[in-house]
PLY file of the C-alpha trace (Angstrom):
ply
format ascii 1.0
element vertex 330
property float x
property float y
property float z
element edge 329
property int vertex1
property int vertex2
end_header
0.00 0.00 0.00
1.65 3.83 -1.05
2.17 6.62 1.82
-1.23 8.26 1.07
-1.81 12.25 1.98
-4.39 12.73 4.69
-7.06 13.82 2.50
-6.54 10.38 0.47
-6.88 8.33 3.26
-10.01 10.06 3.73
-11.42 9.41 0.65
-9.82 5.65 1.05
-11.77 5.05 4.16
-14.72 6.32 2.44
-14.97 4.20 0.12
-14.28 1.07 1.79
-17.63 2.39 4.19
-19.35 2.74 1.20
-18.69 -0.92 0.39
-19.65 -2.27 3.71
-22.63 0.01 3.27
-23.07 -1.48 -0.30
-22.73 -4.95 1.41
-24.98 -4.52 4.33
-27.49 -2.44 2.07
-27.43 -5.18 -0.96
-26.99 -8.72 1.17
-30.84 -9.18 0.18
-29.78 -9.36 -2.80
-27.99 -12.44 -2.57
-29.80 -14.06 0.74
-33.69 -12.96 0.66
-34.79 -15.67 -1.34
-32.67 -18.32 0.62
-34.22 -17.20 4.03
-37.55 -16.90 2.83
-38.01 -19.93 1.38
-36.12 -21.28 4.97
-33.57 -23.33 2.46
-31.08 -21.44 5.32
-31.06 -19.81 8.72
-30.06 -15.89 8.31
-27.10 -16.70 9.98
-25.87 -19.53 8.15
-27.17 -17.38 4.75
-25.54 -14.28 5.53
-22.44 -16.18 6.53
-21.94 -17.96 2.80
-22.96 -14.47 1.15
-19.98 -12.41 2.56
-17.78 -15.42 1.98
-18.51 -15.67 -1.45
-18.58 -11.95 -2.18
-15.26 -11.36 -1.11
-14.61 -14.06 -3.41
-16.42 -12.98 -6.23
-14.42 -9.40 -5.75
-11.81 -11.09 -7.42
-12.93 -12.10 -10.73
-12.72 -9.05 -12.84
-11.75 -5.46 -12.87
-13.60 -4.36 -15.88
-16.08 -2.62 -14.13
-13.90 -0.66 -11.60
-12.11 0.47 -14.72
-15.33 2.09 -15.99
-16.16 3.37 -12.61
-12.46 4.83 -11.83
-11.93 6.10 -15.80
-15.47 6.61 -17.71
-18.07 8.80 -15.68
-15.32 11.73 -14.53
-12.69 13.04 -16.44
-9.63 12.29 -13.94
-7.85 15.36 -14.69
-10.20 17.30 -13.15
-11.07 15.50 -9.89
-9.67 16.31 -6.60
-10.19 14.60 -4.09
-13.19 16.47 -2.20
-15.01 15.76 -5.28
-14.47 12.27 -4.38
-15.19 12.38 -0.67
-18.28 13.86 -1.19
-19.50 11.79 -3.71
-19.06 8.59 -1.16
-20.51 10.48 1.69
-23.68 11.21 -0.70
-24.07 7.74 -2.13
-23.89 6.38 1.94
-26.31 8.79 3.16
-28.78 7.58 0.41
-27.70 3.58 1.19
-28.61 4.46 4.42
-31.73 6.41 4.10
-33.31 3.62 1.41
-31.88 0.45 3.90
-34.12 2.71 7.40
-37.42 2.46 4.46
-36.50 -0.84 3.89
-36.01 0.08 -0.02
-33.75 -2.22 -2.05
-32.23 0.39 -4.60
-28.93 0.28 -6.48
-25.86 1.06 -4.50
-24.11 1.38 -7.60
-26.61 3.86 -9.16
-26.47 5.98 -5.61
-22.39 5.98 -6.02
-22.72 7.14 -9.58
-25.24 10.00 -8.95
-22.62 11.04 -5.95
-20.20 10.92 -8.33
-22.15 13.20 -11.18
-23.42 15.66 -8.53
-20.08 16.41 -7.00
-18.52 16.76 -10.27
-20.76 19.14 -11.95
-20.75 21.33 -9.11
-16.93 21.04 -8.94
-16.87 21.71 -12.65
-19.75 21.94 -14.70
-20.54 19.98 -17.69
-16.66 19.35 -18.90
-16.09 17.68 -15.72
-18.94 14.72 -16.35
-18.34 11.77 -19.26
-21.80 11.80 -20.99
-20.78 8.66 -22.92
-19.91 6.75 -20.02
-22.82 8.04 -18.38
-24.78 7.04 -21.15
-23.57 3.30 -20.58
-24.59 3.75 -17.12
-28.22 4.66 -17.88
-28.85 2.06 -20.72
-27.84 -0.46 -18.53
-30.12 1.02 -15.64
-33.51 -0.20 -18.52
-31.55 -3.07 -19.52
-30.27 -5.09 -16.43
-34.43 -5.40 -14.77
-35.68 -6.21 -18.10
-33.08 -8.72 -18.39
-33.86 -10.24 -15.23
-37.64 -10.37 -15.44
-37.54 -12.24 -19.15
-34.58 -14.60 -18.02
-36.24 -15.11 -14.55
-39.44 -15.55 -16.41
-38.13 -17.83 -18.85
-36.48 -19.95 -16.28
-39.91 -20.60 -14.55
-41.77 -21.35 -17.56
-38.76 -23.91 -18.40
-38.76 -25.36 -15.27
-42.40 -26.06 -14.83
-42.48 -27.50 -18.24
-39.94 -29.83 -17.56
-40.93 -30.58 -13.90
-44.64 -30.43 -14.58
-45.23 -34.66 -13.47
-42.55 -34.51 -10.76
-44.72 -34.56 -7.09
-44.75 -31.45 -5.28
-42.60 -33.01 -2.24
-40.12 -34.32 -4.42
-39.98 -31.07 -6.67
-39.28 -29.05 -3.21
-36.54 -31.09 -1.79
-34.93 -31.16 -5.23
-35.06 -27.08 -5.25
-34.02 -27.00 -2.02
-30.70 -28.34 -2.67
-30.39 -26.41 -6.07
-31.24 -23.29 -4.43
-28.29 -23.76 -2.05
-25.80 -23.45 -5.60
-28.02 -20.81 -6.80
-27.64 -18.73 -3.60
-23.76 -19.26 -3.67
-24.17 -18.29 -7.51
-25.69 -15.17 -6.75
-23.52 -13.93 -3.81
-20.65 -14.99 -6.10
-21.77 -13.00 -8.62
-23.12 -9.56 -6.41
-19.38 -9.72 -4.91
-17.93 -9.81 -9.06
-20.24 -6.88 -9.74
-20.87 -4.36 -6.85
-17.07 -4.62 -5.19
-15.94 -3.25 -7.96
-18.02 0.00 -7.62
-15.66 1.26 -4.90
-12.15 -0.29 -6.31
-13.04 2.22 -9.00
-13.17 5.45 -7.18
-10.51 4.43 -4.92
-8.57 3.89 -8.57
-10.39 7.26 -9.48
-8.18 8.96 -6.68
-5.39 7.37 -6.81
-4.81 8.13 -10.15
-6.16 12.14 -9.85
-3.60 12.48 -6.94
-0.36 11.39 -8.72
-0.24 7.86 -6.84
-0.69 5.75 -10.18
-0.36 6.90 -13.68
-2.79 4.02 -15.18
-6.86 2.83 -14.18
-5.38 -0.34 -13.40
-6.47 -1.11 -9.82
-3.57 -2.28 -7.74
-3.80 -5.25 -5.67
-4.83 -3.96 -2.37
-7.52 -2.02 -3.77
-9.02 -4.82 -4.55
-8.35 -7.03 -1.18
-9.59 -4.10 0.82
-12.12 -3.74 -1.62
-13.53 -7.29 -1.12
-12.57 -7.73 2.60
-15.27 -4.35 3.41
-18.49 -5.77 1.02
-17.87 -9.40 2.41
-18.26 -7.44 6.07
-21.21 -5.44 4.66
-22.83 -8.52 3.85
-22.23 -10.59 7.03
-24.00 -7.37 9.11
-27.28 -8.14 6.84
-29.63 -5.65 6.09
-32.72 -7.11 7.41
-35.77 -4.72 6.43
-34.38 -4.85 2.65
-34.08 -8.64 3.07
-38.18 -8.85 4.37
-39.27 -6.67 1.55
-37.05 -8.49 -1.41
-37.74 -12.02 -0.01
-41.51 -11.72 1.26
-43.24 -8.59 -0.07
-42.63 -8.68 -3.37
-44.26 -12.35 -3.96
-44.66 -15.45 -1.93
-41.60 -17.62 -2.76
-41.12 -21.10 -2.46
-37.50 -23.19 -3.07
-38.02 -23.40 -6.96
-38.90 -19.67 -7.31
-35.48 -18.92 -5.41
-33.67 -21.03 -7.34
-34.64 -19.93 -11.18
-34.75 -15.93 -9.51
-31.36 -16.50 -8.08
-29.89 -18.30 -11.55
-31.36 -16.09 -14.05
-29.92 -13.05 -11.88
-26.43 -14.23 -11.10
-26.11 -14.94 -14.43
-26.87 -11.84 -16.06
-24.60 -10.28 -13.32
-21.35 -12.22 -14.37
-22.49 -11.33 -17.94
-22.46 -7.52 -17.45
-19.53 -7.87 -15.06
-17.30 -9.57 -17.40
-18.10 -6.78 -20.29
-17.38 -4.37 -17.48
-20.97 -2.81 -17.34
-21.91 -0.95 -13.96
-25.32 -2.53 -13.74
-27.24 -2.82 -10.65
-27.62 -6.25 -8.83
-30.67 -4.69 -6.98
-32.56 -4.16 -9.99
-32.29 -7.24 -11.48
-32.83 -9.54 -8.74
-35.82 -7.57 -7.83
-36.96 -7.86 -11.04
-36.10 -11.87 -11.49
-38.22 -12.08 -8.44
-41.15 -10.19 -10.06
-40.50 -12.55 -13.54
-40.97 -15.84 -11.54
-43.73 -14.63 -9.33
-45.89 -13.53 -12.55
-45.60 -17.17 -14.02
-47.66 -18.09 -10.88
-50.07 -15.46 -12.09
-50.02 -11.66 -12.82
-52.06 -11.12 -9.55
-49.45 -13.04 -7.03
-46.68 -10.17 -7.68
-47.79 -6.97 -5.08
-47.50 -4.52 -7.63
-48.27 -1.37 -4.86
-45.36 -2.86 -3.40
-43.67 -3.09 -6.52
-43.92 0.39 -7.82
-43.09 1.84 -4.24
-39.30 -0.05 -5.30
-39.46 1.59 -8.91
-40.41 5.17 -7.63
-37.38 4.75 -5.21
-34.83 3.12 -8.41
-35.88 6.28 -10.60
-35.17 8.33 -7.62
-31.88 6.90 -6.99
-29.48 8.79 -9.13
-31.23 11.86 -9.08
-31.38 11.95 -5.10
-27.69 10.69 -4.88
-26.23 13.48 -7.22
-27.98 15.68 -5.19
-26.91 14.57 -1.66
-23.20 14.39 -3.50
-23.94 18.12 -4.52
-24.83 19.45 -0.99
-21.96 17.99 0.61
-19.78 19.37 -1.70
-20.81 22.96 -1.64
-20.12 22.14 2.56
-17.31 20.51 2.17
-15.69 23.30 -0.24
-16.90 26.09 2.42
-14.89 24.28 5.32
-11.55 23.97 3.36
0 1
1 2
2 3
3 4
4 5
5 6
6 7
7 8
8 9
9 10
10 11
11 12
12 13
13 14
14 15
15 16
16 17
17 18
18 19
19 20
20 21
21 22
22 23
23 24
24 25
25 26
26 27
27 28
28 29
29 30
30 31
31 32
32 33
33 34
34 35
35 36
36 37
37 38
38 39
39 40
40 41
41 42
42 43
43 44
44 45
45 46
46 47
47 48
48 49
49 50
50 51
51 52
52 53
53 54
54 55
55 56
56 57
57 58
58 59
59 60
60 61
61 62
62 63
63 64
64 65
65 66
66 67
67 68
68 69
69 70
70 71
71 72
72 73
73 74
74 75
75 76
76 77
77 78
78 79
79 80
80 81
81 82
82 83
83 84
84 85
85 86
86 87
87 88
88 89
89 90
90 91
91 92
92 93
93 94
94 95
95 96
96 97
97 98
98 99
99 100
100 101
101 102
102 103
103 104
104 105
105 106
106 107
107 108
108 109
109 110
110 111
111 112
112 113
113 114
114 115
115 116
116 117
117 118
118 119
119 120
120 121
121 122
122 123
123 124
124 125
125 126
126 127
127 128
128 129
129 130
130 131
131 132
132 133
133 134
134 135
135 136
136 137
137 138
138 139
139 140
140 141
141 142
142 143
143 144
144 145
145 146
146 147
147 148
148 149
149 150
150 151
151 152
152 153
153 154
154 155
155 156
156 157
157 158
158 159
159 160
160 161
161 162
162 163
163 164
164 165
165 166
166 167
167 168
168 169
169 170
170 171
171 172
172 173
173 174
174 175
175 176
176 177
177 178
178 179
179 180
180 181
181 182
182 183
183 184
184 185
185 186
186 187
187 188
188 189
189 190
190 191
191 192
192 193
193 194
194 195
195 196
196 197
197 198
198 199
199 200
200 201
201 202
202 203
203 204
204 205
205 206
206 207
207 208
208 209
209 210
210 211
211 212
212 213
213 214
214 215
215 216
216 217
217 218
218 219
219 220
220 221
221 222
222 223
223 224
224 225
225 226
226 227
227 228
228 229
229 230
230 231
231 232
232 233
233 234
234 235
235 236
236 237
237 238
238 239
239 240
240 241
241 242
242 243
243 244
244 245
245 246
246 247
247 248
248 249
249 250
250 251
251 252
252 253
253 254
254 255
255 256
256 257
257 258
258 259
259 260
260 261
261 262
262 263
263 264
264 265
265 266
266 267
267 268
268 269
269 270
270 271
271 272
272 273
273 274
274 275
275 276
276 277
277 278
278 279
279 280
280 281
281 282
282 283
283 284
284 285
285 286
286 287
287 288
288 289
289 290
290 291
291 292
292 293
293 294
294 295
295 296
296 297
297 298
298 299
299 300
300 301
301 302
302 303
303 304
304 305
305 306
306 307
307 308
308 309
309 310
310 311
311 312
312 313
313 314
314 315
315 316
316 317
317 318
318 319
319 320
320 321
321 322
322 323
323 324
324 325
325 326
326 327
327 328
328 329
């Protein structure tokens, strides 16, 4: 690890919070079905999530080179910019994890990110292309895991349609245990990566690296922080993901969980920042509507897409604020 400047180490412990905060705020995504379908005790689910995201933290880089390189142009970030960007996209992990809101930690860092820099800098300062990436993926990822999630059910109920009920359960059971690793695998490939960026982001604004390449202990501190996150649990996001949404039994879990993940390790391997929270959410919503239209609590449901379309919006603002403080104290 370099000698980092105080104001770097600031910014350093930041964003490892914000990955706890991402991994306590986001641990429904990878244990609510699992606990509500009572395949595992919380404990014993929230244990194997933070074990495989830390883990999964280590597959890829791609999209912590996107994050760190393609929404702010790194010339012109300091590192307030950056500070306040984390302490806005906590404040609104925080604030959605109290309503018991599973939004996109990624989308809040992001909209941190833009509001601090256009108040830094204006328009130069913000990479509309990258940007651009961002918000495509924001349709594309729950679309993605509705059909898949959908299409999953369908499959399986086609294929398991003269299996008896009993048997059919235990079976999922078991399969939801892989699925559940699957997923937690593949939340730790995606979402750690959302704070090895910015850390990159900083490093390479102050002088400390001259490439987006993230160095090693970026990413072991990186993955060591979400893997804590996850352990803690966030409970109230877990109730509303696993129970709210639509009644879930083992099979529903399992082709949620599946379809998810693997969309997830999709995006993550092409190094696309997109949210594990929305699709997960909206693999849940795919397999409950194969039940019927009717079993998915759509009040419910739109309460979660008010609070996703709110997300980036409310972050950049937050990241704004506390930038306009921040720049009045130094």
């Amino acid at each position: 690890m370099p000698d980092l400047s105080g104001m770097l180490l600031l910014v350093v412990a930041l964003a490892l919070l914000f990955d706890f905060s991402n991994g306590w705020h986001d641990s429904a995504n990878a244990i609510a079905t699992v606990v509500s379908t009572r395949v595992l005790s919380p404990v014993l689910a929230v244990l194997m999530a933070g074990v495989l995201n830390v883990a999964g933290a280590f597959m890829s880089t791609a999209v912590a080179k996107m994050v760190g390189a393609g929404i702010l142009d790194p010339g012109a970030v300091t590192q307030g910019m950056v500070a306040s960007a984390l302490a806005g996209a906590i404040l609104w992990n925080l604030l959605t994890l109290l309503l018991g809101l599973p939004t996109s930690s990624s989308h809040a860092l992001i909209g941190g990110m833009v509001g601090a820099g256009l108040t830094h800098g204006g328009l130069a300062v913000v990479k509309f292309s990258g940007l651009r990436s961002v918000l495509e993926a924001m349709i594309l990822s729950p679309l993605l895991g509705f059909a898949i999630g959908l299409a999953l059910m369908i499959m399986i109920s086609w294929v398991f349609f003269r299996t008896a009920r009993g048997l059919a359960t235990r079976l999922f059971k078991r399969m939801q245990l892989v699925s559940a690793a699957f997923m937690a695998f593949s939340h730790g490939a995606n979402d750690a990566q959302k704070a090895m960026g910015i850390i990159t982001l900083a490093l390479l604004s102050s002088g400390q690296i001259t490439s987006a390449e993230v160095p090693t202990w970026v990413i072991v501190a990186c993955a060591l922080a979400m893997g804590l996150g996850t352990a803690a649990g966030g409970w109230r996001i877990v109730r509303t993901l696993g129970m709210r949404i639509v009644k879930l039994e083992p099979v529903h879990g399992f082709a949620a969980e599946t379809g998810a993940a693997a969309v997830l390790l999709a995006t993550a391997h092409l190094g696309l920042p997109v949210s594990t929270t929305h699709t997960i959410t909206s693999a849940v919503m795919g397999v409950g509507a194969v039940k019927r239209l009717s079993a998915v609590r759509w009040g419910v449901t739109a309460r979660i897409v008010y609070a996703w379309v709110f997300t980036l919006p409310g972050a950049a603002l937050l990241g704004a604020l506390i930038y306009v403080g921040f720049s009045r104290l130094m």
